[in-house]
C-alpha positions as CSV (number, residue, x, y, z in Angstrom):
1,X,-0.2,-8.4,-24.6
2,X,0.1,-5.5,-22.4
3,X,0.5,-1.7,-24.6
4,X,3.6,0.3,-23.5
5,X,3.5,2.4,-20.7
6,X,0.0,0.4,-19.6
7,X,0.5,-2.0,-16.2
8,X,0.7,-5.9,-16.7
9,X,-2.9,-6.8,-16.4
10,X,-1.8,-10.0,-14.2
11,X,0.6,-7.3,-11.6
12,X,-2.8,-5.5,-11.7
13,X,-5.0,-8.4,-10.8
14,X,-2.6,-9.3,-8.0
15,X,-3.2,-6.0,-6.1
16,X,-4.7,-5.8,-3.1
17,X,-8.4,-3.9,-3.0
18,X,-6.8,-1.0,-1.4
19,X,-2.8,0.2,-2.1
20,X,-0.7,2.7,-0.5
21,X,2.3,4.4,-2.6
22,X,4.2,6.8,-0.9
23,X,6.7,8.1,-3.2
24,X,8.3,11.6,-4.5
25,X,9.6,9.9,-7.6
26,X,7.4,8.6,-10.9
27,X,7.1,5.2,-9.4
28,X,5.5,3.7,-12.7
29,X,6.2,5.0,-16.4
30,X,2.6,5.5,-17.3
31,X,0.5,8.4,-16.9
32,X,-2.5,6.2,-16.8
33,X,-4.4,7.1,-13.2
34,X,-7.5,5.5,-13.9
35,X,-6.5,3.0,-11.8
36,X,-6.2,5.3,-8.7
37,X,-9.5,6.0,-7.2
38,X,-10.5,7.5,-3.8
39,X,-12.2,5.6,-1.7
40,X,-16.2,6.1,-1.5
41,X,-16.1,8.4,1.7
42,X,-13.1,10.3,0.3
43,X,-15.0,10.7,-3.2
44,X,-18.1,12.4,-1.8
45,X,-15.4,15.1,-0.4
46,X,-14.1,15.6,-3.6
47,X,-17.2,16.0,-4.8
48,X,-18.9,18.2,-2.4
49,X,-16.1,20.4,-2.7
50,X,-15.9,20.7,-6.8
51,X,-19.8,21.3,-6.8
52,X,-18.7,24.8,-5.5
53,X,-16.7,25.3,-8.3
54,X,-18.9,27.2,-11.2
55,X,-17.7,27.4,-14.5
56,X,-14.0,28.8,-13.8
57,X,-12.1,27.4,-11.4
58,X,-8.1,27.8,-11.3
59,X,-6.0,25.5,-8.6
60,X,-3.3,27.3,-7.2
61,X,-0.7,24.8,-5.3
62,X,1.5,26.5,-2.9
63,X,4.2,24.2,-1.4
64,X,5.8,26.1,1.5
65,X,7.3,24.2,4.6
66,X,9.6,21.4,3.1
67,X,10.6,22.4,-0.7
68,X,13.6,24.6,-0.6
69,X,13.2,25.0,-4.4
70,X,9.7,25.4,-4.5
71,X,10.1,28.5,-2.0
72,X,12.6,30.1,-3.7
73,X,11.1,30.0,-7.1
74,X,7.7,30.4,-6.3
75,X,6.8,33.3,-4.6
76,X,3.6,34.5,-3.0
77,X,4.1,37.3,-5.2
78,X,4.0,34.7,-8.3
79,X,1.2,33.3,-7.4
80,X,-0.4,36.7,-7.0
81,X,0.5,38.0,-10.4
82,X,-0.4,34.6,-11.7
83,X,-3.8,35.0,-10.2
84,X,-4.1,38.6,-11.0
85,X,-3.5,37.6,-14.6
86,X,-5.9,34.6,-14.7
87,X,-8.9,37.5,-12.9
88,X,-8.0,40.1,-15.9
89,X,-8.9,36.6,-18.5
90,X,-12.1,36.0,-16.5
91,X,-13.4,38.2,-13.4
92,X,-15.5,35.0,-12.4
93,X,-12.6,33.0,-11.7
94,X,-12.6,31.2,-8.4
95,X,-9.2,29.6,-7.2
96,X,-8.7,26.2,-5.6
97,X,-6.5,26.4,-2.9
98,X,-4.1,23.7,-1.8
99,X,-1.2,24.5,1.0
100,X,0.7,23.0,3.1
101,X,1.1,26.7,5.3
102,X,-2.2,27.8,6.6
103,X,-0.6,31.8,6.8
104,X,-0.1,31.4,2.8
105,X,-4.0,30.9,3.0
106,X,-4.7,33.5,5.4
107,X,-2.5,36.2,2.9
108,X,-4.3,34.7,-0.1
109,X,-7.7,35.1,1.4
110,X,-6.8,38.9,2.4
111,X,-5.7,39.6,-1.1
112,X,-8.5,37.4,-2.9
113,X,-11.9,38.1,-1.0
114,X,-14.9,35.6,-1.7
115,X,-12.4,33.9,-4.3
116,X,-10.9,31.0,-2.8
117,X,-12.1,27.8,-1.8
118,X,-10.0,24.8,0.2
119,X,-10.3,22.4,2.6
120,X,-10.5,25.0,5.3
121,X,-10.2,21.9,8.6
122,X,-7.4,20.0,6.7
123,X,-5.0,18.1,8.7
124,X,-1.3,18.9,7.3
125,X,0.8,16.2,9.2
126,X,1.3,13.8,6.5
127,X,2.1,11.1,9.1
128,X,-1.7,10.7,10.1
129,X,-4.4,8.8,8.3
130,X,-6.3,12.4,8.4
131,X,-3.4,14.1,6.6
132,X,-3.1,11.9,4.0
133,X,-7.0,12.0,3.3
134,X,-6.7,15.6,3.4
135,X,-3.4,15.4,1.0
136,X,-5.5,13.0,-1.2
137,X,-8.7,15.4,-1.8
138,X,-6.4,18.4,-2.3
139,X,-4.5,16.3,-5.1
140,X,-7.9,15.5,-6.6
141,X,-9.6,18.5,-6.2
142,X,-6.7,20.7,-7.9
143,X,-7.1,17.8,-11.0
144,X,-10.3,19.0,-11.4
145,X,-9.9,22.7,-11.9
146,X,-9.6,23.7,-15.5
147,X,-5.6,24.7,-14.7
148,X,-3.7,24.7,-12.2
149,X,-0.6,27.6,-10.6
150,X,1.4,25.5,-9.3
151,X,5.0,25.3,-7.3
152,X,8.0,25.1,-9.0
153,X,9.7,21.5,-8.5
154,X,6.5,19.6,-6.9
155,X,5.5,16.4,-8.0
156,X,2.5,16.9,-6.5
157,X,1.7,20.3,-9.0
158,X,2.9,18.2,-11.7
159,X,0.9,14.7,-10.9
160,X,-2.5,16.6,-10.2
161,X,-2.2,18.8,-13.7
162,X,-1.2,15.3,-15.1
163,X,-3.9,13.3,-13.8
164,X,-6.6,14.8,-16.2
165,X,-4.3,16.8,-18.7
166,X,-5.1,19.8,-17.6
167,X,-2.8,23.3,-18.5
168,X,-0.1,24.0,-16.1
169,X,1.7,27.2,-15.0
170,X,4.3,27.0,-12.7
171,X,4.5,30.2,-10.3
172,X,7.8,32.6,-10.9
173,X,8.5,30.6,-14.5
174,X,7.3,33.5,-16.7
């Protein structure tokens, strides 16, 4: 018998080595991700990038250049203050960058100094095999912060906090 919320083991079984889901929607009701795992090449990223972590890393997800919502919600200036108030917690905090608008990055990094990390050569056309590997280690590298400041109406904020329960603040909600 399969527990609620789990996949049938036999649907699972059935499933080719490696899946594509391209969705914007919960395409499953379970928050079960253990499933989902990058592939070996993809991993090492991952991990190469969250070895430069240290003990308090915050991810900050800034969706700019399709998300209507997300824009006009969550401001630069939210995820500033945001920041500003996670520095005044900690002043070791480092922040885990993920954006789809490489100027967001450039303003960030002006305003942060030495404090943010990202995958600095990322590919952002999510039409290529590269920007969807890119998109992939960005989703699992803001899973591993500690917490993430994330975009107002993004699945992607919400699936990465989700994937490894970790606290979530969503930029302007405060």
């Amino acid at each position: 018998r399969t527990p609620a919320g789990a996949l049938d083991r036999d649907y699972v079984k059935s499933l080719r080595k490696n899946i594509y889901i391209f969705t914007w929607e919960w395409f499953y009701p379970s928050k079960d991700y253990h499933l989902f795992a990058p592939i070996k090449h993809l991993q090492a990223r991952i991990d190469q990038m969250t070895a430069q972590f240290g003990p308090s890393c915050v991810g900050v997800h800034i969706r700019r250049t399709d998300n209507q919502p997300a824009i006009g919600k969550s401001s630069t200036d939210a995820f500033i203050h945001s920041m500003h108030q996670e520095l005044s917690l900690d002043p070791d905090t480092m922040f885990y960058l993920a954006t789809d608008d490489k100027k967001e990055e450039e303003r960030l990094r002006a305003h942060f100094p030495d404090r943010i990390l990202s995958n600095q050569n990322r590919c952002l056309r999510r039409d290529s095999k590269e920007g969807i590997q890119d998109a992939l280690l960005d989703l699992y590298t803001l899973a591993s912060t500690r917490k993430i400041i994330g975009s107002y109406f993004s699945s992607f904020t919400d699936i990465a906090a989700d994937m490894k329960k970790i606290p979530l603040t969503i930029a302007g909600e405060s």
